[in-house]
C-alpha positions, 0 to 999 in steps of 0.5 A, a space after each residue: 787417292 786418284 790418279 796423282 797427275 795425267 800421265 798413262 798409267 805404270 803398267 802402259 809405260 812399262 809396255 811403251 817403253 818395253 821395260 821389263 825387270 832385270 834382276 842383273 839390275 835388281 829392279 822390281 818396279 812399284 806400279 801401285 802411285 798410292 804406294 809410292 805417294 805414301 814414300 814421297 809422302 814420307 820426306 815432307 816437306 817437300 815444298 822447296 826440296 831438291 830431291 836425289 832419287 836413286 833407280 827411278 826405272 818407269 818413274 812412279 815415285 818421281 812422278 809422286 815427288 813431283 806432284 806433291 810439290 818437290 822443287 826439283 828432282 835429280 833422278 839418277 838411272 843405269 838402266 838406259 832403256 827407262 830414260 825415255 819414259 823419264 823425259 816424258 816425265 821431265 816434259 810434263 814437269 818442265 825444268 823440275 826433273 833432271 835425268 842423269 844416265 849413270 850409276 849411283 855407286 860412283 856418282 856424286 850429286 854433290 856438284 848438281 846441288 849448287 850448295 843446297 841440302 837434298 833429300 835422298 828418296 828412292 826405292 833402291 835397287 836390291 842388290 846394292 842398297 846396303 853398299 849405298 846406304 854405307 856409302 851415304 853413312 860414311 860421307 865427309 864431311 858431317 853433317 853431310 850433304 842430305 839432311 834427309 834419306 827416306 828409302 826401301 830395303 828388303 825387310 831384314 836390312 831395314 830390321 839390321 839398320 834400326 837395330 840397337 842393343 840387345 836386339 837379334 838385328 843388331 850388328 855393324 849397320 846397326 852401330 854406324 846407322 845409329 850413330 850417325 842418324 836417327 833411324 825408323 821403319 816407317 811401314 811395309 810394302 808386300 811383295 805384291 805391290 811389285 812386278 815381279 814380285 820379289 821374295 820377301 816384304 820391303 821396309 821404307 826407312 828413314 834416317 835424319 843425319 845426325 848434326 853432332 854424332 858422338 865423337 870419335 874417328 870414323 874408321 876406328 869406329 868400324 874397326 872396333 864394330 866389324 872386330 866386335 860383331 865378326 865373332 859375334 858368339 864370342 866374348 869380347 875378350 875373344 873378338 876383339 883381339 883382332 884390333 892388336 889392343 888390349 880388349 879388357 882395356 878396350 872393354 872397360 873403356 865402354 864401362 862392361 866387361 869384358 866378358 860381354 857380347 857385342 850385341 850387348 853394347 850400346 852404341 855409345 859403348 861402341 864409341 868409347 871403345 874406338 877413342 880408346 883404340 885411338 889412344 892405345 895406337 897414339 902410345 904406341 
C-alpha cells in the first residue's frame, strides 16, 4: 500500500513539531500508515462514521481514518505539543477533524455528537488504556453512546479483555468486557512498529456493545466478580465471603458449587450470582 494521502511522511512530522514520546504520557507513536490503515481498517464501515480517537499525538491513524472515508473525526489530545501537527491535518481535511486539547479520563464526547452514534478507535495510551476501557464498559445508559470500539492494548490486557472461563486470562475485565460486548483480537503489531519501541507485543481489539447484556445490576456485578476473582486461588465459599451474603447460596444461584474457583464460572454464572446478592440485600 502507498502513501494513504500527501501529507509529509511520520517520521518528518515527528522532527517538525519536535514530538518526541513521553513516557509520563505513555506515548509510543505507530509511524508504520500501512499499520495504521489496517486498525482504521478494522472499524469499517467507515463511510458515514463519526469517529472518537483517543491520543492521536503525530495523527498517523487520524490521517488513515480520514482517507479511508471517515465522515468525521473528533480527535481527543493531552499532549498540547502534537496539535500543530493535528491542524495541519484538519487543513487538508477541511471540516472533517475536530481537534479537542484536553484529557480522555474526564471528557465526554457525548455533547460534540449531536445524538448520533460513533466509533471509539485509538491506539490508547499505555498507562491509562484499562481505566478507559472500564470507563467505556461502565457508561449509562446501555446500550451506549458508541456502537463500535476498535482499540490497542499491550498484549496481555487484550488476553485479560477477551478472556472467558476456564481460561488463564479470565478475571474481573473478563466478566464485564464480555458481558457487555462481543469481544475479539483482531491481530498484533510488534514493538518495532513503534518509536521507542515498547517492551511488549500490542493487541488491536474490538469490542461491539452488547444491545441487551444479561440482566442484572451493574455495581453488584463488579461486587460479585472483584470478591470472586481477588481470592482467585480460593473456592467460593472462601472469596465470596466478603459480599456479607451466603456463598453456597450466592454459588447455587449460579447452578456450581461452592467448591469452585472463579475462573471456572462463566459469565452468565457470574450474572446469576449478582441478582441473587440483589435479592439477599432486598430481604434484609
Amino acid at each position: 500500500m502507498g502513501a494513504i494521502d500527501d501529507l509529509p511522511p511520520l517520521r518528518e512530522v515527528i522532527r517538525q513539531h519536535a514530538l518526541s514520546a513521553r513516557k509520563s504520557l505513555g506515548q509510543n507513536f505507530l509511524l508504520d500508515l500501512n499499520l495504521t490503515a489496517r486498525i482504521a481498517r478494522a472499524a469499517a464501515p467507515l463511510e458515514d462514521s463519526v469517529i472518537v480517537e483517543i491520543g492521536p499525538g503525530p495523527g498517523g491513524l487520524t490521517r488513515a481514518l480520514l482517507a479511508l472515508g471517515a465522515k468525521r473525526v473528533i480527535a481527543i489530545e493531552h499532549d498540547e505539543r502534537a496539535i500543530p501537527a493535528l491542524k495541519d491535518i484538519s487543513a487538508r481535511y477541511p471540516d472533517r477533524l475536530e481537534i479537542v486539547h484536553g484529557d480522555a479520563m474526564t471528557f465526554d464526547p457525548r455533547p460534540l455528537l449531536a445524538g448520533e452514534r460513533a466509533k471509539i478507535v485509538a491506539n490508547l495510551p499505555y498507562n491509562i488504556a484499562t481505566q478507559l476501557l472500564i470507563n467505556w464498559l461502565t457508561v449509562e445508559p446501555w446500550p451506549p453512546w458508541y456502537d463500535m470500539m476498535v482499540l490497542m492494548f499491550q498484549r496481555e490486557v487484550g488476553e485479560r479483555i477477551v478472556a472467558r472461563e476456564d481460561e488463564e486470562a479470565y478475571g474481573r475485565l473478563g466478566v464485564l468486557a464480555n458481558w457487555r460486548a462481543e469481544t475479539k483480537i483482531l491481530f498484533d503489531i510488534s514493538p518495532s512498529a513503534f518509536v521507542p519501541p515498547p517492551k511488549v507485543t500490542s493487541s488491536v481489539v474490538r469490542l461491539v456493545p452488547r444491545a441487551e447484556p444479561l440482566p442484572c445490576d451493574r455495581k453488584l456485578l463488579e461486587q460479585v466478580a472483584a470478591a470472586a476473582f481477588g481470592q482467585r486461588r480460593k473456592m467460593l465459599r472462601q472469596s465470596l465471603k466478603s459480599l456479607q451474603a451466603d456463598p453456597v447460596r450466592l454459588a447455587a444461584a449460579a447452578g456450581v458449587d461452592a467448591t469452585r474457583r472463579a475462573e471456572t464460572i462463566p459469565i452468565s454464572g457470574f450474572v446469576a450470582m449478582a441478582r441473587e446478592l440483589a435479592d439477599i440485600r432486598n430481604e434484609a
